[in-house]
N, C-alpha and C positions, 0 to 999 in steps of 0.2 A: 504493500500500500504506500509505502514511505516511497520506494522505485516509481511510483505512476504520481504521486504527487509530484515530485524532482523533476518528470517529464514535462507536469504541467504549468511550468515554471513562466517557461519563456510565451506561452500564450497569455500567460494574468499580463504579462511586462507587456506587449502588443494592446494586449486592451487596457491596459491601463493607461498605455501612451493618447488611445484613441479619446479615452473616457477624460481626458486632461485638456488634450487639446480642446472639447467640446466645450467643455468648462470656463476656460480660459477665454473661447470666444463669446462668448456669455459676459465675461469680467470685462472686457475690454470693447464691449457691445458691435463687435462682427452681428452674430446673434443678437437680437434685441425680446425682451421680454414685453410684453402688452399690458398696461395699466389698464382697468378699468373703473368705473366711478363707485364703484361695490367695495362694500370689505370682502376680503380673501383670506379666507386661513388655509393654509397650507400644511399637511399632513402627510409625514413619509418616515421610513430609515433608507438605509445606506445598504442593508444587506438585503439577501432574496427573501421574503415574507419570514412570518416565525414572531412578528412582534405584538401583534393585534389593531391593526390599523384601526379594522373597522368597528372593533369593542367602542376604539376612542372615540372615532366620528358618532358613535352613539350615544358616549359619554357626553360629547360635548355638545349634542343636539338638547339632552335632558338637563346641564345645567343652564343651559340659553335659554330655555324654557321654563328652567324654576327663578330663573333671574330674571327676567323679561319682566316681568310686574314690578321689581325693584328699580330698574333702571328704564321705566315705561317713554322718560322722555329719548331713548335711545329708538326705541321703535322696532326692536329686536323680535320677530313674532314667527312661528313657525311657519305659517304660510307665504313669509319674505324670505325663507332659509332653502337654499341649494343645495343638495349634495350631487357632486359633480364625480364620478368615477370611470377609470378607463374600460370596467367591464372586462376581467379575466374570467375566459372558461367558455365567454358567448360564440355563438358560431357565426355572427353579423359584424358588422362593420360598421363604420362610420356613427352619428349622431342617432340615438335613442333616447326620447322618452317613457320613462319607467312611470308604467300604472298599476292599476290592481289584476285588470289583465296580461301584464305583460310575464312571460315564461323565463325560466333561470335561463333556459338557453340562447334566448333573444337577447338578454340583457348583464347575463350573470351571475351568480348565485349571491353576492354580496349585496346586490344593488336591491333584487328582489326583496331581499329581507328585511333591508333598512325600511322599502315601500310599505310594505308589510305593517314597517314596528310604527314606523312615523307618516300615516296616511295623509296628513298637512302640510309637511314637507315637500318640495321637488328632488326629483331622484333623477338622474340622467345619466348617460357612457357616453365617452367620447374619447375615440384615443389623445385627439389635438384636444388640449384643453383651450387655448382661447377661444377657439371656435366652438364648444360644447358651451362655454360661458355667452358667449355673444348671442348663441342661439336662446338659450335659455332667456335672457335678459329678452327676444324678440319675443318670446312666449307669455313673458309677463316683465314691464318695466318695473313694478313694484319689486322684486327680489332686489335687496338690499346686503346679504352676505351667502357667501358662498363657503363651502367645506371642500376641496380638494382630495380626493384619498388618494393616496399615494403618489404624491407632487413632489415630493423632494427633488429627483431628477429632472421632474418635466416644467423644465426654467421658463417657458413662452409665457405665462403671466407671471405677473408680481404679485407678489402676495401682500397682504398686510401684517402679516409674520407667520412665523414658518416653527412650526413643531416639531421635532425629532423623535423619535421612538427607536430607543435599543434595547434586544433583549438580557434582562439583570443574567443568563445564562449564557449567554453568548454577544458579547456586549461588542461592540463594532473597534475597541480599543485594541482586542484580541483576536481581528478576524482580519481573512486576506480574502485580495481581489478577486472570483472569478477568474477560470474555473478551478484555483487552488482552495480557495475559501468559500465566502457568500457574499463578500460586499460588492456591492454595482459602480462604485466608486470611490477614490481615496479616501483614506482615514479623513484628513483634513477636510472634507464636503461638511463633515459636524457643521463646519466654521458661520456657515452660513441661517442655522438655524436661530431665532428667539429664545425658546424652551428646549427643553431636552426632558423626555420623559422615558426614566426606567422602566422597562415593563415586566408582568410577569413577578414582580420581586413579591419574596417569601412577604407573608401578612406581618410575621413579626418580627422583621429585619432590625438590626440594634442599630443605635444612631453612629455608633462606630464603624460597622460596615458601611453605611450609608456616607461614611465621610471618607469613607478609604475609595467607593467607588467613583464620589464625585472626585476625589484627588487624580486618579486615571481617568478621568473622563477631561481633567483639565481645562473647564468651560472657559469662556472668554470674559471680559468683564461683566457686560451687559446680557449674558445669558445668565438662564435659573435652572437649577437641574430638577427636577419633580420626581418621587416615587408613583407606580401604580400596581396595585394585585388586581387576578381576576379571580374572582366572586363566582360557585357555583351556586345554583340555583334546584328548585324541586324540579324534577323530570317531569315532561311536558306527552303527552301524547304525538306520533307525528302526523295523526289523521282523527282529525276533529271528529266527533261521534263515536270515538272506540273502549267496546266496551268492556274494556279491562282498566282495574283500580291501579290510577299511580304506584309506582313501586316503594317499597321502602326497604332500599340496598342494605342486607347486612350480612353476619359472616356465615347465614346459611345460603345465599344466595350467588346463583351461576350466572356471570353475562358473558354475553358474548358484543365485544363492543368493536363498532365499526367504523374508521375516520377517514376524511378526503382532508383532511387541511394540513397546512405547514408547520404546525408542533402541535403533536397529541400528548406528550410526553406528562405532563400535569394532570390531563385527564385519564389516563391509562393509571397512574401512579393513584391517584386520589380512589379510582373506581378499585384497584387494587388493596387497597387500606379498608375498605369499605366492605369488599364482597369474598366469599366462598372463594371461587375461583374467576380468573376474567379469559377468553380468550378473544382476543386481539385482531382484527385482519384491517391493516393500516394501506392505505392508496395516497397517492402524490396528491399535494394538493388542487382542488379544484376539479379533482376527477369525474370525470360522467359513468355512473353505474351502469355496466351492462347486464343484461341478465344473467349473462354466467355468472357475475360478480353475485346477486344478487342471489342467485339461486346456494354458491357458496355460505353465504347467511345462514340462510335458512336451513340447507344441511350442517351447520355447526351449530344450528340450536336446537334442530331435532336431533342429532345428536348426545345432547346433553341431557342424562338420567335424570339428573334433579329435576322434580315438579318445580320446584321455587327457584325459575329463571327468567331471565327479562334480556332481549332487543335494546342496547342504548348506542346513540349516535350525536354529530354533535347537532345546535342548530342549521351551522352552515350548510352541513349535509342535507339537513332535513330537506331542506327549497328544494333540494335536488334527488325527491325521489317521491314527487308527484306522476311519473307516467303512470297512464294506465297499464302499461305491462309489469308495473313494479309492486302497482299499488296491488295486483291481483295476488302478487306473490309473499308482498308483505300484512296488507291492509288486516286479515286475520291474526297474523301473530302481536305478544306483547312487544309493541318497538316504539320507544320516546327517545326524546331527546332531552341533554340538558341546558337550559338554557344560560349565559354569562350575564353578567356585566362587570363594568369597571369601578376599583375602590381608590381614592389617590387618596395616598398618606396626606398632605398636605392640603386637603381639599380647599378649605377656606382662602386662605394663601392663593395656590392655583387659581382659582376663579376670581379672586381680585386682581390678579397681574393679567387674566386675558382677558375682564370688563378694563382695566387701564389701557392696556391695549387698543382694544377699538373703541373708548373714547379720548382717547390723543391723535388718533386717526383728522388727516383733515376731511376724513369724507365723515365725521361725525359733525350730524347738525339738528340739534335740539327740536324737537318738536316746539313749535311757539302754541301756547294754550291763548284761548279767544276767551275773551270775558265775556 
C-alpha cells in the first residue's frame, strides 16, 4: 500500500500545480468572481466529502429561523433563503429547481431532503453557481440570502463569508492532495475562509484538546474556529404508513445497517454500542441502489435468526430508495432511518458572529417601520 501510495506521488504534484494555478488566477483576478446584491454564505472543506456539509446548511437554515424574529429588522425569513447546491448523484445537468415533486435522481439526494425538511425555502442545483444564483434571483427578486453547499472551491461568486468545515478525525492539517490523500486543494485554501468549523468532534471534547486542535489548525487573525457534534436522533420509518413500532436498539437486538455516504464510521460504531450484533454492507457515497444491492439487504436480514431485528439506514439514503422496484422489496420489512442534526459547542457565540456578519454587510439595510 505504502509502494502505490509513493507511485501516487507525482500525480497529487500535477494536480496540485493545476489546482494552484486556478487559484492564483482567482487572486490576481484572470478569473473574476460575481458579486451579487444578496448575502452569500459560502459552505465547503478542502477534502472529498466526510465533513457534513449539509447537516450544517440545515443547521444554519434553523438558526436563521429561530433568529429571524430577533433581528426582524434584518428581514431574514425562510421564504427569502436559497439553498443553492451543485447536485451530486443527479443524472441531469445544468439548472434545476427542487420541488416536492422533484426525484433524488433529477436533482440529488441532498437537495431532495433539504426540500423535504425546509418546504419554505428555495432549493436549487446548478453546477455554475453564478448562474444557479442569477436564475434563482429571476425566479423570485425577493430572495435576499443564499446558502452555497459546497462553495469553497467554486470561487465564481463572492460570498459574504465563507465557512470551512474539517473533519475533528481527519482534519485537513493532516491530509494530502488527491489522489495521495483527500484534499481538492492546498493546505493553505483554509486561508480564505471567515469561520472554521470542526466537525464531527467527540460531544465531550476537553477545552485542552480543543486548544491543541485550534493551535494546528493555526487560524488567521480574523478567523474563529467553532466546535460541532452530530446528534443522533429516534429512528424514523423510511415509508410513511409502516406498520411496524419504532425500534428501541439494545443488546438483544440484530441490525443489519446499510450506508451510501462518505463516513459511516460514527454510525456503525454508535449502532455497535447499542445493539446484539450489526452487520454492515457500506457503498460509496451517493450510490444509486440497485436491486441486486437491494435484494443483498434483505437476504442479510432474512438471514438473521433473531426475531428482535431491524433495517437501519441513514436519512440521506432514505430519499434514495423511493423506487417502486425497491419499495416492493423493502416496503414490508422493519427499515428506518436515523435521522441527525447539528450541536455546536459554542452555539451562542456562533450565531452572534454570523448575525455580525450579515449585519456589517453593506447589503444590510434596515427595514424602515411607517408610523
Amino acid at each position: 500500500m505504502e509502494n502505490l501510495r509513493f507511485l501516487l506521488y507525482p500525480i497529487a504534484l500535477l494536480y496540485g500545480i493545476v489546482v494552484y494555478c486556478r487559484n492564483l488566477m482567482f487572486d490576481i483576478g484572470i478569473l473574476r468572481s460575481k458579486s451579487f446584491p444578496v448575502w452569500v454564505i459560502s459552505v465547503g472543506n478542502l477534502s472529498v466529502g466526510g465533513t457534513g456539509k449539509s447537516p450544517h446548511i440545515e443547521y444554519f437554515i434553523r438558526i436563521l429561523d429561530r433568529l429571524s424574529p430577533k433581528y426582524i429588522n434584518m428581514d431574514i425569513t425562510a421564504s427569502k433563503t436559497a439553498i443553492l447546491s451543485r447536485g451530486y448523484g443527479r443524472n441531469t445537468s445544468g439548472f434545476h429547481l427542487v420541488t416536492e415533486n422533484s426525484t433524488a435522481q433529477d436533482v440529488g439526494d441532498e437537495p431532495k431532503q433539504m426540500k423535504e425538511k425546509f418546504k419554505d425555502v428555495y432549493v436549487a442545483v446548478d453546477e455554475k453557481r453564478a448562474r444557479g444564483v442569477k436564475k434563482l434571483l429571476e425566479i423570485d427578486k425577493n430572495i435576499n440570502l443564499f446558502l452555497l453547499d459546497d462553495a469553497v472551491q467554486h470561487r465564481y461568486v463572492t460570498p459574504t463569508f465563507s465557512i470551512l468545515l474539517t473533519n475533528f478525525h481527519k482534519p485537513f492539517y493532516e491530509d494530502h492532495l488527491l489522489p495521495v490523500g483527500r484534499l481538492r486543494e492546498q493546505k493553505r485554501g483554509y486561508k480564505r475562509a471567515d469561520i472554521i468549523i470542526v466537525t464531527r468532534t467527540p460531544a465531550k471534547l476537553l477545552d485542552v484538546e480543543k486548544k491543541m486542535t485550534v493551535k494546528k489548525i493555526n487560524p488567521l487573525t480574523h478567523q474563529k474556529v467553532f466546535f460541532s457534534s452530530v446528534v443522533y436522533e429516534e429512528p424514523v420509518a423510511v415509508y410513511p404508513g409502516s406498520s411496524f413500532e419504532i425500534p428501541k436498539i439494545g443488546k438483544g437486538t440484530s441490525v443489519v445497517l446499510f450506508t451510501g455516504i462518505a463516513n459511516s464510521n460514527d454510525l456503525r460504531k454508535g449502532m455497535q454500542a447499542q445493539a446484539k450484533e450489526v452487520v454492515h454492507m457500506n457503498y460509496p457515497d451517493h450510490h444509486w441502489y440497485s436491486l441486486v444491492d437491494i435484494m443483498k439487504v434483505v437476504d442479510a436480514f432474512n438471514n438473521i435468526e433473531n426475531p428482535d431485528k431491524v433495517i437501519i439506514t441513514t436519512e440521506k439514503d432514505a430519499v434514495r430508495l423511493h423506487q417502486s422496484s425497491v419499495i416492493e422489496q423493502l416496503g414490508k420489512l422493519p427499515i428506518f432511518y436515523i435521522p441527525i442534526h447539528i450541536k455546536m459547542h459554542e452555539e451562542a457565540e456562533f450565531e452572534e458572529l454570523v448575525m455580525r456578519f450579515l449585519s456589517s454587510s453593506h447589503l444590510y439595510k434596515p427595514i424602515q417601520k411607517t408610523s
